[in-house]
C-alpha positions as CSV (number, residue, x, y, z in Angstrom):
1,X,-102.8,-39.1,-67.5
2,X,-100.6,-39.4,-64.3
3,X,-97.6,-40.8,-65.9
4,X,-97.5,-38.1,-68.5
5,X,-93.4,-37.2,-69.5
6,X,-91.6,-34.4,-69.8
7,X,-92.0,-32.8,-73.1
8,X,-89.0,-30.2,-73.0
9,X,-86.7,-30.8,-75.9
10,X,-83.6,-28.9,-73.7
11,X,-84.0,-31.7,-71.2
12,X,-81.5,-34.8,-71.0
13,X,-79.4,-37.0,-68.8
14,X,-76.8,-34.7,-69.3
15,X,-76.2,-31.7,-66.8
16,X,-75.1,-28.4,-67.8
17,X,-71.2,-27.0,-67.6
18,X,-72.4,-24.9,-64.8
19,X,-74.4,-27.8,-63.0
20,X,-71.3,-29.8,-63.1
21,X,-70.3,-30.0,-59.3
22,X,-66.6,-28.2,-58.3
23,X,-63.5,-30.3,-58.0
24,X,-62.8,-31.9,-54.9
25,X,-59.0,-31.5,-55.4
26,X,-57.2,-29.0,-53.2
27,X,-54.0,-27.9,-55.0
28,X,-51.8,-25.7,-53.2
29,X,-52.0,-22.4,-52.2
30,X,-48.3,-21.2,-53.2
31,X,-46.1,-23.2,-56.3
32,X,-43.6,-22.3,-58.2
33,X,-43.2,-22.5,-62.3
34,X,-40.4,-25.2,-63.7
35,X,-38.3,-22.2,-65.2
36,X,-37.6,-21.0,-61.9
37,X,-37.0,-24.4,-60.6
38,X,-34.8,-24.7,-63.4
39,X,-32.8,-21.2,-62.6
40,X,-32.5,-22.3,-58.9
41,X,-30.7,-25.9,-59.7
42,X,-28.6,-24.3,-62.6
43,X,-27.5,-21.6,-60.3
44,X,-26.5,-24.1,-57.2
45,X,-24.4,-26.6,-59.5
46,X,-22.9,-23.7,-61.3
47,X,-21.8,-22.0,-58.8
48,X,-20.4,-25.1,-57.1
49,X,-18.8,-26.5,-60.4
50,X,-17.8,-22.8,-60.9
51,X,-16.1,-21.5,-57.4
52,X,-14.7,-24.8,-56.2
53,X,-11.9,-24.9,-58.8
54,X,-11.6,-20.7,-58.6
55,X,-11.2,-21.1,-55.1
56,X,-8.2,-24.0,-55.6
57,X,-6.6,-22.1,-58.6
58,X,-6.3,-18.5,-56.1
59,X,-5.2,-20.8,-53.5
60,X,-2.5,-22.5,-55.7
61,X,-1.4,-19.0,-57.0
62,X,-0.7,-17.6,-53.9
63,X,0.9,-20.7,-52.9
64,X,2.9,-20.7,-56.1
65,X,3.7,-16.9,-55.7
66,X,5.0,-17.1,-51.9
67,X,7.2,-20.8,-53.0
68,X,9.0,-18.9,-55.8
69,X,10.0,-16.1,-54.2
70,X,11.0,-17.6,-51.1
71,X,13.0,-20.0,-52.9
72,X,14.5,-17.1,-54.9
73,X,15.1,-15.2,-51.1
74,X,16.9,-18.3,-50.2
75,X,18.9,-18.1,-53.0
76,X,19.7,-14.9,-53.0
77,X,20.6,-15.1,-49.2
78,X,22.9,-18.1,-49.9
79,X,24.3,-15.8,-52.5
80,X,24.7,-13.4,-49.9
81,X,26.6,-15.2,-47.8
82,X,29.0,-16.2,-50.9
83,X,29.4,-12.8,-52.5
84,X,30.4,-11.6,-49.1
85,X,32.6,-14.5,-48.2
86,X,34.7,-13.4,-51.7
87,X,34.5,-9.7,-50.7
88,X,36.3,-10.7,-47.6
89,X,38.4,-12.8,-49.3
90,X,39.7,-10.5,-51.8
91,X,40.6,-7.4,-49.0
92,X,42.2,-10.2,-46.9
93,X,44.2,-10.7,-50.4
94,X,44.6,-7.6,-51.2
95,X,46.0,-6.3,-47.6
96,X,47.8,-9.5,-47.3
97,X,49.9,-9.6,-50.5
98,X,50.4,-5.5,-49.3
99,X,51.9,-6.7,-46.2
100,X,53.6,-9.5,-47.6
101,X,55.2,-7.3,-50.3
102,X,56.3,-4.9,-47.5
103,X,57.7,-7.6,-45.7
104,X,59.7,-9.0,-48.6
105,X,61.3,-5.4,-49.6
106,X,61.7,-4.7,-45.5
107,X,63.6,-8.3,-45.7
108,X,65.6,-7.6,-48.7
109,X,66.5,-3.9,-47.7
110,X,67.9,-5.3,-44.4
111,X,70.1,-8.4,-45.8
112,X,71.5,-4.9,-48.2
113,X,72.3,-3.2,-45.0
114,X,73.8,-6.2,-42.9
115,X,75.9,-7.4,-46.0
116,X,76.7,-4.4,-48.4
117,X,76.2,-1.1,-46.5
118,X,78.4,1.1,-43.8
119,X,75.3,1.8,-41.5
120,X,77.5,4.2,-39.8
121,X,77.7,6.5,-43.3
122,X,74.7,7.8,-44.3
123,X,76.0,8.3,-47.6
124,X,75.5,4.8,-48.3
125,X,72.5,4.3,-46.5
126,X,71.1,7.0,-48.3
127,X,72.2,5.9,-51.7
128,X,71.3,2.3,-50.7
129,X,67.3,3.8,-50.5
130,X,67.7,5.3,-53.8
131,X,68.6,2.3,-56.2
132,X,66.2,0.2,-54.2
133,X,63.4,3.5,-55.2
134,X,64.5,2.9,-58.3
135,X,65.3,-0.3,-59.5
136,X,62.1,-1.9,-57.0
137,X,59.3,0.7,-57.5
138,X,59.0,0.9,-53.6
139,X,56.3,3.2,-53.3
140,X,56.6,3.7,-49.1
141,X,59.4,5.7,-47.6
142,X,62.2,4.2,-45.8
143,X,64.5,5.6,-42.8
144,X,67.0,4.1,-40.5
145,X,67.5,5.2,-36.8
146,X,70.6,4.5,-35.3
147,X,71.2,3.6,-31.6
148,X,72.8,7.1,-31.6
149,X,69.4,8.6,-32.0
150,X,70.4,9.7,-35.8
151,X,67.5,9.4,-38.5
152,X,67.7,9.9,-41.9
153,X,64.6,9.7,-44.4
154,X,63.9,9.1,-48.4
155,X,60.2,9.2,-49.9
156,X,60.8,9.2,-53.6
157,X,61.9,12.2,-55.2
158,X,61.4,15.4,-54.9
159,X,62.2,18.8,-53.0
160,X,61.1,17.8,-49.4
161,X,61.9,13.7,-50.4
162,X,65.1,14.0,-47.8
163,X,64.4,14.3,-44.2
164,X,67.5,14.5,-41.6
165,X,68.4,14.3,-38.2
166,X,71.3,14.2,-36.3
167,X,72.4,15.3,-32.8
168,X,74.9,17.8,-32.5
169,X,77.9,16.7,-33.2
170,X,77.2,13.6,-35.2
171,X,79.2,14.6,-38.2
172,X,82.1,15.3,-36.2
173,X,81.7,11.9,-35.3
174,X,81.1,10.3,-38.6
175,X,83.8,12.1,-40.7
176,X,82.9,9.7,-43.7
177,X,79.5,11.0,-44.0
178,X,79.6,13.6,-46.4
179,X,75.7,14.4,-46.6
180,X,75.8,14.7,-42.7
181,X,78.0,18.0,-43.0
182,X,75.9,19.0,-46.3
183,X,73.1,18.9,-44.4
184,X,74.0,22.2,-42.3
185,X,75.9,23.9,-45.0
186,X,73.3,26.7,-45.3
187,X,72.0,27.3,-41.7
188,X,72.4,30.7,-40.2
189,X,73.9,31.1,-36.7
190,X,69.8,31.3,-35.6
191,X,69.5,28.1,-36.8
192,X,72.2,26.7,-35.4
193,X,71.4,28.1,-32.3
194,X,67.9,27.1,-32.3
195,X,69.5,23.6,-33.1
196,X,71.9,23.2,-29.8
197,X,68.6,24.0,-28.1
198,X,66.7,21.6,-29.3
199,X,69.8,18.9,-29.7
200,X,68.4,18.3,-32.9
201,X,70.1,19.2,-36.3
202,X,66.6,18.5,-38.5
203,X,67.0,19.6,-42.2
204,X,64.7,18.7,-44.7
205,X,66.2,18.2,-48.7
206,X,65.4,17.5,-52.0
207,X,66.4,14.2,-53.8
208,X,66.7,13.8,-58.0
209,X,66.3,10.2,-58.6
210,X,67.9,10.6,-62.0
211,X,70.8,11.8,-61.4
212,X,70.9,10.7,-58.0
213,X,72.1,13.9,-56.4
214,X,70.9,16.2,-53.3
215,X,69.8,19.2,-53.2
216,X,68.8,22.3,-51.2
217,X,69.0,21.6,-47.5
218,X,66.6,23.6,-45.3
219,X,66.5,24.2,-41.4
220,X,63.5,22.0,-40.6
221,X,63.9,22.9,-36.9
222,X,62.3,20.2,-34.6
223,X,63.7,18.0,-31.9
224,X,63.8,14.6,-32.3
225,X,65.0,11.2,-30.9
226,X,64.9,7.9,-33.1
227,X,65.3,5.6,-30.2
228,X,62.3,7.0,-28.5
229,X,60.0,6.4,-31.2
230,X,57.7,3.6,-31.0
231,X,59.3,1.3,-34.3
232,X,62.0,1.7,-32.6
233,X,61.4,0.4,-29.7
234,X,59.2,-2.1,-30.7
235,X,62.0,-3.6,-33.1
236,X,64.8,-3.3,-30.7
237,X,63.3,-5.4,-28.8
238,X,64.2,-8.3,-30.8
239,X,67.2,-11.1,-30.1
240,X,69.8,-10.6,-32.4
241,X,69.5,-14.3,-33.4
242,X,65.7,-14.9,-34.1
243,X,65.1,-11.3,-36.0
244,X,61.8,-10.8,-38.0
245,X,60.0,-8.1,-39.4
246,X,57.3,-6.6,-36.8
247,X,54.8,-3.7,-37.3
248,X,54.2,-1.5,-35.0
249,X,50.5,-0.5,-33.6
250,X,48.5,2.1,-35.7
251,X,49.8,5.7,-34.9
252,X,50.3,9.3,-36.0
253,X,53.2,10.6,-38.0
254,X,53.9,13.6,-40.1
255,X,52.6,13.4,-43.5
256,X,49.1,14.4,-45.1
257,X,46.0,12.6,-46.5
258,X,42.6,11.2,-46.2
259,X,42.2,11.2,-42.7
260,X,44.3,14.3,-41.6
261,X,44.4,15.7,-38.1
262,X,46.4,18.6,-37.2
263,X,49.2,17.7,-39.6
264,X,49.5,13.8,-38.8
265,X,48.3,11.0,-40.8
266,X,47.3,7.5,-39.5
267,X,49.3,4.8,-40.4
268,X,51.6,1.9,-39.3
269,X,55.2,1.0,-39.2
270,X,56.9,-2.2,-40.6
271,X,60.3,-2.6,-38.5
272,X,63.4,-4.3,-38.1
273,X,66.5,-4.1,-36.1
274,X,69.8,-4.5,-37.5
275,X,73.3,-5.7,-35.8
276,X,77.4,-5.2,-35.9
277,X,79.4,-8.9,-36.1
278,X,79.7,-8.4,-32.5
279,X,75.4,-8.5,-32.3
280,X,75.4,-4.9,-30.8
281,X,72.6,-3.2,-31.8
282,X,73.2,-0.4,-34.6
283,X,69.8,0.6,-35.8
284,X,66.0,0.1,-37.3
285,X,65.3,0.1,-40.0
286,X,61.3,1.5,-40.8
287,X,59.0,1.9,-43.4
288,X,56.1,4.5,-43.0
289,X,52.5,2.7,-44.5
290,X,49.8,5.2,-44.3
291,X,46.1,4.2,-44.1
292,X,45.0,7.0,-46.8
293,X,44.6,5.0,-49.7
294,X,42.9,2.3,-47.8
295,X,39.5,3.9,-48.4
296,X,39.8,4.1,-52.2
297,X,41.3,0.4,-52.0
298,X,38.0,-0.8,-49.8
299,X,35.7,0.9,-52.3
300,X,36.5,-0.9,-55.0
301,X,35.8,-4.0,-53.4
302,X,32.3,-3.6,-52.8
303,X,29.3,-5.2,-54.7
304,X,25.8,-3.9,-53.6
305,X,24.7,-0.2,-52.9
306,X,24.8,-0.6,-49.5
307,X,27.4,-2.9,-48.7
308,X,30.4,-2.0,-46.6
309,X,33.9,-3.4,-45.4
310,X,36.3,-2.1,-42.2
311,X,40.0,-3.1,-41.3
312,X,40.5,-3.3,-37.2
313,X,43.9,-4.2,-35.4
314,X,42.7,-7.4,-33.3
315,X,42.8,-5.1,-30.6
316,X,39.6,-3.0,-32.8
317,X,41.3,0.0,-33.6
318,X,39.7,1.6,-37.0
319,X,42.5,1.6,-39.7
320,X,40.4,2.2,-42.8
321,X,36.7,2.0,-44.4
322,X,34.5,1.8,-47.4
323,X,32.8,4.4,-45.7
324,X,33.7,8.1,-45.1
325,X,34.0,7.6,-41.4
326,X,37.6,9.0,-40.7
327,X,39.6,6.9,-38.6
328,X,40.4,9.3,-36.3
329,X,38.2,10.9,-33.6
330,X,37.6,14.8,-32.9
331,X,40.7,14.8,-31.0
332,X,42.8,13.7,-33.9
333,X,43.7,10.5,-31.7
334,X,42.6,7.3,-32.8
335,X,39.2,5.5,-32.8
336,X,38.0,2.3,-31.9
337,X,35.5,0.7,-34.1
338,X,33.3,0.0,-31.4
339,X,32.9,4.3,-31.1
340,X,32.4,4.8,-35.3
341,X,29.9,7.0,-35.8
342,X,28.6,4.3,-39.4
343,X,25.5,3.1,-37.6
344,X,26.7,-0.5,-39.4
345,X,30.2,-0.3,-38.4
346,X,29.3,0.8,-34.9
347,X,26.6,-1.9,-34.9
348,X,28.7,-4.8,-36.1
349,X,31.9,-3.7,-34.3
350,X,29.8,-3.8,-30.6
351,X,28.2,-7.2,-31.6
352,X,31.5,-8.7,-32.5
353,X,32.7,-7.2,-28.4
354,X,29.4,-8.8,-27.1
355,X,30.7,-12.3,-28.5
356,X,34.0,-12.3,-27.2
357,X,34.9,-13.8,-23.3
358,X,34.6,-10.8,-20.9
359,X,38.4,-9.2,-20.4
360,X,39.3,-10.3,-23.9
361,X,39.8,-7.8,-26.7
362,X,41.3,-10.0,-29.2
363,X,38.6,-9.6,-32.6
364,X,40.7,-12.3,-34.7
365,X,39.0,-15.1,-32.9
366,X,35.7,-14.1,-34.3
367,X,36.3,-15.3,-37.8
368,X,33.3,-16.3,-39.0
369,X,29.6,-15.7,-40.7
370,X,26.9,-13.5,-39.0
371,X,23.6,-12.3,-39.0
372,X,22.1,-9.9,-37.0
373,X,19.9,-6.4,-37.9
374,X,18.9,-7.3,-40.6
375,X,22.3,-7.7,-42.1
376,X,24.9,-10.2,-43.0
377,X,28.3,-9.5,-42.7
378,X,31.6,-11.9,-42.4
379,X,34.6,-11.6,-40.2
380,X,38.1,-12.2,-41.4
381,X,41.7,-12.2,-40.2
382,X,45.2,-12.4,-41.9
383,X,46.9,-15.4,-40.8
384,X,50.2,-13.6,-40.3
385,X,51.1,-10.4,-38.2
386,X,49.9,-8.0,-37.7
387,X,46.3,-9.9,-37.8
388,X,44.7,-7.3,-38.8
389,X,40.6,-8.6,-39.0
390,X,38.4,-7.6,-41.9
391,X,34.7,-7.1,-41.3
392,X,32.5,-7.1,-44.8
393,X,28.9,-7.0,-44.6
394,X,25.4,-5.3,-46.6
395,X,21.4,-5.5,-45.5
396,X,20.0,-8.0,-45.8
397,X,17.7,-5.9,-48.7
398,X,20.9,-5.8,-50.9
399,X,19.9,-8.8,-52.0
400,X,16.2,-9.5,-51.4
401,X,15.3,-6.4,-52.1
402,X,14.4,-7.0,-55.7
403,X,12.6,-10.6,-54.6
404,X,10.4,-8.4,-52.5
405,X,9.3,-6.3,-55.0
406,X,8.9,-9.5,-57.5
407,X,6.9,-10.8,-54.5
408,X,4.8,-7.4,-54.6
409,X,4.4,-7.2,-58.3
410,X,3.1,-11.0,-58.4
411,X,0.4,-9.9,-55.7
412,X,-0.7,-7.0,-57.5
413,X,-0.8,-9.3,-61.0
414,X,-2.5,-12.0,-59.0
415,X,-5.1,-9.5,-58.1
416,X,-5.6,-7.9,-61.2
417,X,-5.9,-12.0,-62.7
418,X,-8.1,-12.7,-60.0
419,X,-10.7,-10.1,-61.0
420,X,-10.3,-10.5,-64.6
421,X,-11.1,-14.6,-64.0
422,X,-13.9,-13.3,-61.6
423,X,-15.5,-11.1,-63.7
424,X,-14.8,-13.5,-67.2
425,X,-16.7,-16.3,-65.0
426,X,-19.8,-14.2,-63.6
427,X,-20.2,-12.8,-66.9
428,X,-20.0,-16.7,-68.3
429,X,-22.0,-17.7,-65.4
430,X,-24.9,-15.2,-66.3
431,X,-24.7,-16.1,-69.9
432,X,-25.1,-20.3,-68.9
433,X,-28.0,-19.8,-66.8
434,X,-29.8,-17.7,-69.4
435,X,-29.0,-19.9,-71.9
436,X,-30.3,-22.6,-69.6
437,X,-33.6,-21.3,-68.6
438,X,-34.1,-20.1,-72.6
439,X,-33.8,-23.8,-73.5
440,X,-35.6,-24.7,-70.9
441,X,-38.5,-22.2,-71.4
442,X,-39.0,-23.7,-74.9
443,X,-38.2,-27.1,-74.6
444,X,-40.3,-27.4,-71.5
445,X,-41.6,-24.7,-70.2
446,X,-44.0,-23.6,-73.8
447,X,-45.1,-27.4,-74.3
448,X,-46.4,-27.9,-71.1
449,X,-47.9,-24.3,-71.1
450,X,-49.9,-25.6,-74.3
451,X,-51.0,-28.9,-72.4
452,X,-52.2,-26.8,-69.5
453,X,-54.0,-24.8,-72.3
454,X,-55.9,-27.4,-73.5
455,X,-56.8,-29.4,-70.3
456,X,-58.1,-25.7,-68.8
457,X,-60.0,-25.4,-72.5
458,X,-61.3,-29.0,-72.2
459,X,-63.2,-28.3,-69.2
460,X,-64.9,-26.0,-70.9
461,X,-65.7,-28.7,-73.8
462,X,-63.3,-26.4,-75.8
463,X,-61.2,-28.3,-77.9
464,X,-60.0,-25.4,-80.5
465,X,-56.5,-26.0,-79.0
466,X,-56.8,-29.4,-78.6
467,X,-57.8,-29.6,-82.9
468,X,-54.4,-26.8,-83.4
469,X,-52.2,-29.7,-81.5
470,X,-52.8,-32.5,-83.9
471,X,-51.2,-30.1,-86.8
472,X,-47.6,-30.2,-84.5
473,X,-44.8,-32.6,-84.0
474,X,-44.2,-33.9,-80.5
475,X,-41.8,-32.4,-78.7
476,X,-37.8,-33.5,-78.8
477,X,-37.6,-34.7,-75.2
478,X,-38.1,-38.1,-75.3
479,X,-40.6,-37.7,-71.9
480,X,-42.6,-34.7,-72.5
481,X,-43.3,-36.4,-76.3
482,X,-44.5,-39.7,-74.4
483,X,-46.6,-37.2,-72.1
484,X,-48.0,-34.8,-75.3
485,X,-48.7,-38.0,-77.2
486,X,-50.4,-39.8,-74.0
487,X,-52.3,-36.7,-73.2
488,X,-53.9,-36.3,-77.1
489,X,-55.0,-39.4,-76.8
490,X,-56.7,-39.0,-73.6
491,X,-58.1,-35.5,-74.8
492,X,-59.1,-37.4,-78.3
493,X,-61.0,-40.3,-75.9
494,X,-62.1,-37.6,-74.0
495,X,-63.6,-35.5,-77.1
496,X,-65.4,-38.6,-78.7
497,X,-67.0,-39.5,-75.5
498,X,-68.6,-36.1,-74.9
499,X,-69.1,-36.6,-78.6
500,X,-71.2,-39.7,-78.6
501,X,-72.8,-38.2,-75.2
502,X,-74.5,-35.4,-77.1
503,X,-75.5,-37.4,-79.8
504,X,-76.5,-40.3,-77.2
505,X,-78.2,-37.3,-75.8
506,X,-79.5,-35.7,-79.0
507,X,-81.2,-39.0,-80.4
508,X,-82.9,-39.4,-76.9
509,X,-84.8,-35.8,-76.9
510,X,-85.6,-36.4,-80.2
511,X,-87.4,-39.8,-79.4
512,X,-88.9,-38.2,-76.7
513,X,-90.5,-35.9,-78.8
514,X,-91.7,-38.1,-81.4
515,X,-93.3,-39.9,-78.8
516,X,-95.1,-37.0,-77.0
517,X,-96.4,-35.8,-80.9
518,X,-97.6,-39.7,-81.5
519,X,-99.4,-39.4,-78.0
520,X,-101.0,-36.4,-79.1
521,X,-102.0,-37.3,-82.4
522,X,-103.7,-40.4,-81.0
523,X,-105.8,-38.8,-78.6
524,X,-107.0,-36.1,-80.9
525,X,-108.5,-39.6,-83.5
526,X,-110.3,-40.5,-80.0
527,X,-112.1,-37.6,-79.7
């Protein structure tokens, strides 16, 4: 018959897995898994969260570091400034209360000579010297030149502690002056002839303070006028009604010590003139202060390594230092502080000239504080003649010095910190992400790995995966436990739909072939 069926029992309504037409979805051609994804956003806010504060907390260091030691350099420079103001303090002290104790004994010696003493007899004079040596402690000579140009000298005690000098003739003169015809008792005729040429009997003696006797005169044989000296000079110069004590310029006189040239020692003389009832000028009296324990004196007063402290007349002659510069130049004269070979003393000296008004020479207006070089250093003058100015001073590194190397050492520990912190956060940095993208790999990243599994199975109408699935829990994430439970039971619909298709399909081939066999059998009775 024309309408006859098809009779194959593999035929159905259903197509074939391979007859099933490809998807019309495109996809892309380049993605990227969720763990990566993952990596990439915990890397970004990490590194954020992680460098912003690092980068604050350096910053704040350093910040910290420079604000404590430049606070510590400005204290230390206003303790600069302080420990030199007291360093110039105590030498202004110190060679003030010298001057004023000179002053008093060259004040109490002359009110002994205007009231008690003969200054026309040595004898007194001389003994007048020797209880003040010994009652007073008077550790500076003292000598009296009279108008006549007679000198006579006692320094203590000892076997040179007498020094004489008399014109010829003076004892003839002075017929109560015993020591004045002592004095020649044991020259020869050369020495007395040797004496008329030079107009000078000069003897140098000894002097025993005990018992307050002298002793062995010797020819000392040297020329020598006590109204041309400068003390002199400078004293006499006084009214007889307004006397004071004066001291003389800085200048050379016999003696020996720190600073020796050729036989003279640098040193000043304290002065003052005294008078008959009738105000005529009789003599000076002088007192010899030398300059060579200045040095020792200056030393002690200093406080830093590198510190230093000078005395100057007002005028800037170089009377003592801390230093070893010698007051005197290779010529044995006198130097100026302005010519010191100390490259601080030099430096300060010439910037102190620089300040004062052109012509003017006068340092004692300069008192103040200064800084220049590098250094700090103070000026300061005594209040009373002779004015003598004090100049203390010390780098600047005296007293920062150890602040820098704080400030070096906080640098270095800052650096070392700084890689310690960078190194402690990398390595916590590494540990977070990993520990991130491990969580994520199995809270995530393995669940939707098995939903892929099955959906890629299911196309195949394999639902092995789909059956292991039912025996788990859903996942802990609130979302991808929505999504797994959602997704079974779409599979499940998904299963029992291809289910009842086949058996749909199955009951339909089978009815098909019942009928072709009924067909058959019915045919076969016809013929």
């Amino acid at each position: 018959m024309g309408g006859q069926e098809d009779s194959n029992p593999n035929s159905g309504s259903l197509a074939r897995p391979s007859e099933v037409a490809k998807s019309k979805f495109q996809g892309r051609g380049f993605s990227i898994p969720v763990l990566l994804v993952v990596f990439v956003q915990t890397f970004i806010v990490a590194a954020f969260v992680l460098l912003i504060p690092l980068v604050i907390a350096f910053h704040s260091m350093a910040a910290a570091n420079e604000l404590s030691t430049s606070t510590g350099r400005n204290v230390a420079n206003g303790l600069a400034v302080n420990i030199q103001h007291i360093e110039g303090e105590l030498a202004l002290e110190k060679i003030g209360s010298l001057l004023q104790y000179v002053t008093e004994n060259t004040l109490g010696i002359y009110k002994t000579l205007q009231a008690y003493v003969d200054t026309d007899n040595f004898d007194e004079i001389l003994y007048s010297f020797a209880y003040a040596n010994k009652y007073t402690g008077y550790p500076y000579n003292m000598y009296v030149g009279t108008y006549d140009d007679a000198m006579i000298v006692l320094q203590q005690s000892g076997p040179t502690a007498i020094l004489m000098t008399t014109p010829i003739g003076f004892a003839e003169k002075h017929p109560k002056c015993k020591i004045c015809r002592d004095m020649y008792q044991n020259f020869t005729q050369a020495d007395m002839d040797g004496s008329i040429k030079l107009d000078t009997l000069a003897i140098a003696g000894g002097w025993n303070l005990e018992s307050m006797t002298y002793y062995g005169f010797q020819n000392a044989n040297f020329s020598f006028k006590a109204t041309r000296r400068p003390w002199y000079k400078l004293a006499a110069l006084q009214d007889s009604k307004k006397v004071s004590v004066v001291y003389s310029d800085p200048y050379l006189f016999a003696g020996g010590g720190v600073g020796e040239t050729g036989g003279a020692t640098a040193g000043i003389a304290v002065a003052i003139p005294y008078y008959d009832n009738k105000a005529f000028l009789r003599g000076v009296y002088s007192s010899d202060i030398a300059f060579t324990d200045m040095h020792d004196t200056l030393t002690k007063m200093l406080h830093t390594p590198n510190s230093f402290i000078y005395v100057m007349t007002r005028n800037g002659i170089l009377i003592g230092t801390s230093t070893n510069e010698s007051v005197l130049d290779p010529t044995g004269n006198l130097k100026l502080a302005v010519d010191a070979s100390h490259p601080r003393i030099h430096f300060t000296a010439n910037f102190l000239k620089d300040k004062l008004a052109v012509g003017k020479t006068d340092f004692s207006v300069l008192e103040g504080s200064f800084e220049a070089d590098d250094m700090y250093f103070q000026v300061r003058a005594l209040a009373q003649e002779p004015r003598y100015v004090i100049v203390n001073g010390a780098p600047k590194t005296d007293y920062t010095g150890d602040i820098a190397a704080v400030l070096k050492e906080l640098d270095e520990t800052l650096k070392s910190n700084v890689e310690k912190i960078v190194a402690i956060s990398v390595a916590v940095f590494v540990i977070m992400v990993l520990i991130s993208c491990i969580l994520t790999y199995f809270s995530v990243t393995m669940p939707l790995a098995k939903i892929t599994a099955i959906m890629v199975e299911a196309t195949s109408f394999d639902f092995t995966a789909f059956k292991a699935m039912e025996k788990q829990k859903g996942n802990f994430i609130s979302e991808l436990g929505t999504m797994e439970k959602v997704f079974y039971t779409m599979i499940e619909k998904f299963a029992q739909s291809i289910k009842a298709n086949r058996e749909l399909s199955t009951g339909h081939n089978n009815q098909a072939s019942q009928s072709g066999r009924n067909t058959l059998s019915h045919q076969g009775r016809k013929t």
